[in-house]
N, C-alpha and C positions, 0 to 999 in steps of 0.2 A: 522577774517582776514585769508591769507590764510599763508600757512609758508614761506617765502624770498627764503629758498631752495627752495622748492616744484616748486615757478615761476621760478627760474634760470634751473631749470633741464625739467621745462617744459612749455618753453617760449610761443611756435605755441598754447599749449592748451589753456592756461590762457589769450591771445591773441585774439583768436577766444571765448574764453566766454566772454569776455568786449565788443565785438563787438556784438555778439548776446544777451547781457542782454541789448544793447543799457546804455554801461557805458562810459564817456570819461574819459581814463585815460593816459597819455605817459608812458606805460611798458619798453621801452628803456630808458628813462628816468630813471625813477627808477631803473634800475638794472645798469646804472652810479652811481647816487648814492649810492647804497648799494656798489660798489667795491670803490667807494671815502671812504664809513662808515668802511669799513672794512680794507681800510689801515691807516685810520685815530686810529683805535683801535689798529693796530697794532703797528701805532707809540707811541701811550699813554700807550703801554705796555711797550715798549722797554723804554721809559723815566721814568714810576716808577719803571721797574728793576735799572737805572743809578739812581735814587733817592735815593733807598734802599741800595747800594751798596756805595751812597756815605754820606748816613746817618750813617755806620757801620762802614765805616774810619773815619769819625769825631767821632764815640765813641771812639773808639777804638787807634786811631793814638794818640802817645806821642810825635811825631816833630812839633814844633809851624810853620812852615814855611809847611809842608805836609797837618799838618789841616787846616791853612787857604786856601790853594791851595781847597783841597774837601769843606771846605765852600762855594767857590766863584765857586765849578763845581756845588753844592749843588743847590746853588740862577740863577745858566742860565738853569739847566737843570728843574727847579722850573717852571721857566718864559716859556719855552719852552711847557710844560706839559699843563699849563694854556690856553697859545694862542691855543695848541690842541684839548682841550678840551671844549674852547668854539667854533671852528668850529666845533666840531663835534656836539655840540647842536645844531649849527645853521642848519646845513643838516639836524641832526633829526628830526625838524620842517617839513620841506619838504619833508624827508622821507616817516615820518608815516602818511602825511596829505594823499600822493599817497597811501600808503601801504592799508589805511584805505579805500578807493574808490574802490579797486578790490572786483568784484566782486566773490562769489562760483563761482566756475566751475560744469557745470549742468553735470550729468550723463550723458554716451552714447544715451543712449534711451530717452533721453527728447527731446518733438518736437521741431525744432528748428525756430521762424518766427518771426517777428516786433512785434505782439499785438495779442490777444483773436481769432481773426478769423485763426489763425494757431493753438489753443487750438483743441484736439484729445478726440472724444469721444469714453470712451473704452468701455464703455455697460451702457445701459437703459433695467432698473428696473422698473416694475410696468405697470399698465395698464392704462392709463389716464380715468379719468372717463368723463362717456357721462351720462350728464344732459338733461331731458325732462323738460326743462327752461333756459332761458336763464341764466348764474350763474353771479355773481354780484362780484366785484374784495371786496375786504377785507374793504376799507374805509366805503364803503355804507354799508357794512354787519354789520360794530363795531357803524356805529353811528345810524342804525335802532334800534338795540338791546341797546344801552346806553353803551359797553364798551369801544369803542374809544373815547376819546376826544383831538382831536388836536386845534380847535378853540380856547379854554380854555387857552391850554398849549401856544399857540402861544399869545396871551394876556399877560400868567402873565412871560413866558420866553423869547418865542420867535419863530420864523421857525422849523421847524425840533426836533420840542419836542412835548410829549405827555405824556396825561393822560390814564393808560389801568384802568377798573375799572369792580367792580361783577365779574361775572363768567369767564371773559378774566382770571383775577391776579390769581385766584383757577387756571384754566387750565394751567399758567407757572409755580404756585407752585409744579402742580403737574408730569409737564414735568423735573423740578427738580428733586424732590422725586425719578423719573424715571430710569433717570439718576444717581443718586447716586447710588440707588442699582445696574444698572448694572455696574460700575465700581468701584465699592468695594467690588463685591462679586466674590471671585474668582473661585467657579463651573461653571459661567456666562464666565467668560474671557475663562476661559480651555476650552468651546463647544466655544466659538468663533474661537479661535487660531488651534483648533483642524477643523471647519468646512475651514478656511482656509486655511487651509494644512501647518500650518505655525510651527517651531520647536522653543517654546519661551519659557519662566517661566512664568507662571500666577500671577506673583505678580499682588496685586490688586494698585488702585491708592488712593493715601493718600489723603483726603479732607485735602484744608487747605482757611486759607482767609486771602490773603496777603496784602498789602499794597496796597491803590488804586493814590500814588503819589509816583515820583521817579527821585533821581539826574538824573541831564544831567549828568554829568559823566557815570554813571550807565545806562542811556539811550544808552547814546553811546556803551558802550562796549557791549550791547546789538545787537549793529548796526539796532538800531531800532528808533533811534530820528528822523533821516530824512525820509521821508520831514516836517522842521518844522513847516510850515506852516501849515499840519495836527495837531495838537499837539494845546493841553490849555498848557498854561504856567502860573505859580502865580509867577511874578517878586518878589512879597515881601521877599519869602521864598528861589526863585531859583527853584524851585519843578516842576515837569510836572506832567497833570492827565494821568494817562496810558490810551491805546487803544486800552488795552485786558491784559486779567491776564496773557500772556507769561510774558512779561516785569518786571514783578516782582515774577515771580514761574523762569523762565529761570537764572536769577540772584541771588538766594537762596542762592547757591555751588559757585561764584567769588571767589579767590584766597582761593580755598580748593580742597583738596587731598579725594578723597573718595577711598572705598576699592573695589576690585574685589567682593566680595562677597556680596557686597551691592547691585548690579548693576543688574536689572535696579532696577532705582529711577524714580516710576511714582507717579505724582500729579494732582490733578484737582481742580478748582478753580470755583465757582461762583460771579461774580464781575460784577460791572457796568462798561462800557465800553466809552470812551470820545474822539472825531474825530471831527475835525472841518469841514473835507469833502469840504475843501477851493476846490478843483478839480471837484466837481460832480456839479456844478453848471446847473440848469435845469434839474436836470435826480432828477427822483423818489422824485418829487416835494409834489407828493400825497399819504397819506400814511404814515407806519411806517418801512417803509423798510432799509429807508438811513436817519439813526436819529442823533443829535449831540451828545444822550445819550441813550445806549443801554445796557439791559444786556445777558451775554453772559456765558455758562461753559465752560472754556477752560482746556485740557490736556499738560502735558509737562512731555516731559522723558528724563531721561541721560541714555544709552545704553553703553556698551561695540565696538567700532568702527564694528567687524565684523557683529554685530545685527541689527546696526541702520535701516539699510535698510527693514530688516522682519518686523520691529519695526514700522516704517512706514505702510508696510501693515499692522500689526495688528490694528495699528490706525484705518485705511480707513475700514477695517470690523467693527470694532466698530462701527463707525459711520452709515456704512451697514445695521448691527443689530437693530439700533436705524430707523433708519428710515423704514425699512422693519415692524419693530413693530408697526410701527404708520400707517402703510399700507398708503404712500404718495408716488406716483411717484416720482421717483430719475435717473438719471445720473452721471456716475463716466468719469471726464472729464481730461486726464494729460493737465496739464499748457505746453505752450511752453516759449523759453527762454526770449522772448522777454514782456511777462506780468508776469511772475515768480519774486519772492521777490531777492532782491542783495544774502541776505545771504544762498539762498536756493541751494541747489543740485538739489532737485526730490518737485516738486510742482503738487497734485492731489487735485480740485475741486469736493465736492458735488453740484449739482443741483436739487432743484425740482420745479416740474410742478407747474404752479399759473393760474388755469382757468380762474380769472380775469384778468389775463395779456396775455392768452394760449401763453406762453411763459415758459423755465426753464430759473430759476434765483437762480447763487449763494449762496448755505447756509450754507455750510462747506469748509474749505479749512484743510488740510493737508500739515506743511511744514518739511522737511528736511534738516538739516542745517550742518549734517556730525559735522568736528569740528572747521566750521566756529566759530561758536558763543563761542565756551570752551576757545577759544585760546585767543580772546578778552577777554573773561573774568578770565582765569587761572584755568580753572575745570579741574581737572587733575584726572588720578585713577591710582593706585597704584596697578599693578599687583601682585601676589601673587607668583611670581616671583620675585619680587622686583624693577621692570622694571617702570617709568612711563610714564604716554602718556595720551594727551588729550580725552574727554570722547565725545561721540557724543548727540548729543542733538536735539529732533522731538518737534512741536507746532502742537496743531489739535484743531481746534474747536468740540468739542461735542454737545453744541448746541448752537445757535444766536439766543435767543428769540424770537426776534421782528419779523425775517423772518421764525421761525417756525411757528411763533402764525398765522402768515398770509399763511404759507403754509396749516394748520390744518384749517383754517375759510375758505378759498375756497376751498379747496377740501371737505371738508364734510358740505359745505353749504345744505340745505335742501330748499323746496321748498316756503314752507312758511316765509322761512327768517330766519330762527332759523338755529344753527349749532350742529353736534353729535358729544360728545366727541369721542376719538380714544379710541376702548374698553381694549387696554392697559394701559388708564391711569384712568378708571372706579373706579378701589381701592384708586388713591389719591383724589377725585374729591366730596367727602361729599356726595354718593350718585345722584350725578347729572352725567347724562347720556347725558344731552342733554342743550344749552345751549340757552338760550329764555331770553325774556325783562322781567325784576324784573319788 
């Protein structure tokens, strides 16, 4: 959420970002309420100072005719205190229901438009490859070769599930393996951040495997429950299946103090991922592109506020590196405000090329959330100074399986049918180079 100062002192901005994230919220509204909340505290200040003052003459007073007089200021100024204080819950209610709706305020330099078609492409990477064949999109390539199975899956689960099997599951094991070394090994991060031109600490990122269900509570202060209609939910338990390892690596730190010196705090995470995709109805019907169940390696870092932003780029080079290593045509795309997430500042899209679609589609996203997310949840850091202040907080995908596995099967489709591993993942791959019907 954003700070109730921050909107008061900067009404016109936070104003114009609800209009361009497309949020409705009444900001005049709320800042009524917030000078009702805050004269209401004032009053509930002023009546337990006259509480306290008249708790200390009833100790204190030896005239039976004085103390009951401060008993009877004791029992109205009691009653008063009470009636204050349950209107001020009742406005809190409708406070924080608004407080909670505003959206980040995107940076200066975010495009600013309704939906995707005002999204900005900042550079295209790679050279799209030209087939002497016509090339075959991913579904026809997985079920020639026997590694796709969605027929099956849609049988024993349902729509939008699948079975990946043989040399697909090796090729995402080893797009794992991949991955892990390059962000865990910090001579790897220092030539990244350094080819970037970026001035950062090489901390490497912590593997961890967090929880794959998570309080509403917890969801929320995430600011990532809605829409719930996205979202499984297990009523028995209360519990929702997350929709990516932020949701449960970004809530690690909730109501903790971390140190200056610790910072940054980077994590990465390989976890299955769970979307009901109630929205995409008709779109990417065929395939494993847009699954109910996907797995996915997600990054999350706590920064120091002045870093977040390098922090970011160094993310989107990551991901750069990653995909440049895989030799896949890419596009580095900024979001504008209008299809950018609520809680984002600076929203930067990976794209790559899908010869069976000759289309770029989606497969990294980069979010920014400044200290939308800390403030919700109370991640605080403790300057070294002694000073404290909210910590900023990035989410990057690193990789989305199912739309790499399909970026790697059409772009190194082969003639015959068969597809070539990407000779970067050669070493995890048992000696297979090339990937052919068992």
């Amino acid at each position: 959420m954003l700070d109730i100062k921050y909107i008061r002192e900067n009404v016109e901005a936070v104003k114009k970002a609800v209009i361009n994230k497309k949020v409705e919220v009444d900001i005049d509204h709320l800042l009524s309420l917030d000078e009702k909340r805050r004269q209401l505290i004032s009053e509930a200040e002023i009546k337990r100072a006259e509480q306290n003052a008249a708790g200390e003459k009833i100790a204190t007073e030896h005239d039976a005719k004085v103390k009951t007089g401060a008993i009877e200021q004791m029992r109205t100024v009691k009653e008063a205190l009470k009636n204050l204080e349950q209107e001020l819950g009742l406005l809190l209610v409708e406070y924080n229901s608004l407080l909670n709706k505003i959206p980040n305020v995107p940076f200066d330099d975010v495009p600013v438009g309704k939906d995707e078609s005002a999204n900005v492409v900042r550079q295209q990477i790679g050279e799209i490859p030209q087939f002497d064949f016509k090339p075959k999109d991913h579904i026809e390539l997985g079920e020639a070769l026997d590694i796709i199975d969605t027929k099956t899956a849609a049988e024993v689960t349902g729509s939008r599930f699948v079975y990946l099997k043989g040399d697909l599951v090796l090729l995402q094991y080893a797009l794992q393996h991949y991955v892990m070394t390059v962000l865990t090994d910090r001579g790897i991060l220092k030539k990244i951040i350094s080819n970037a031109g970026l001035d950062l600490l090489d901390t490497p990122f912590i593997p961890v495997i967090p929880p794959l269900m998570i309080k509403p509570g917890t969801f929320s202060r995430m600011s990532r429950l809605e829409p719930k209609e996205e979202r499984y939910h297990i009523p028995s338990d209360d519990l929702y299946l997350i929709g990516s390892a932020e949701h449960t690596l970004g809530s690690m730190h909730m109501d903790q103090i971390l140190r200056e010196n610790d910072l940054p705090l980077r994590y990465v995470a390989l976890t299955a991922a769970f979307r009901r995709e109630a929205g995409s109805y008709g779109q990417d019907i065929r395939g494993i592109i847009r699954q109910h169940q996907f797995d996915k390696i997600e990054m999350e870092s706590f920064t120091l506020p002045e870093h977040s932003r390098a922090e970011q780029d160094f993310i989107v080079a990551i991901q750069a590196h990653i995909l440049q290593a895989l030799q896949i045509p890419y596009r580095i795309v900024d979001i504008c405000t209008g299809d950018m997430g609520g809680p984002d500042a600076r929203q930067i899209d990976m794209e790559c090329w899908l010869p069976g679609q000759q289309a770029y589609r989606e497969t990294h996203t980069s979010d920014l959330m400044t200290d939308y997310q800390s403030r919700r949840l109370n991640t605080r850091v403790r300057r070294n100074s002694g000073e404290l202040e909210f910590v900023h907080m990035n989410d990057a995908t690193a990789l989305a399986m199912g739309r790499i596995l399909v970026a790697i099967m059409e772009n190194y489709q082969q003639a015959d049918g068969n597809i070539a591993v990407p000779e970067v993942l050669h070493p995890y791959m048992l000696g297979r180079s090339v990937i052919t019907k068992n």
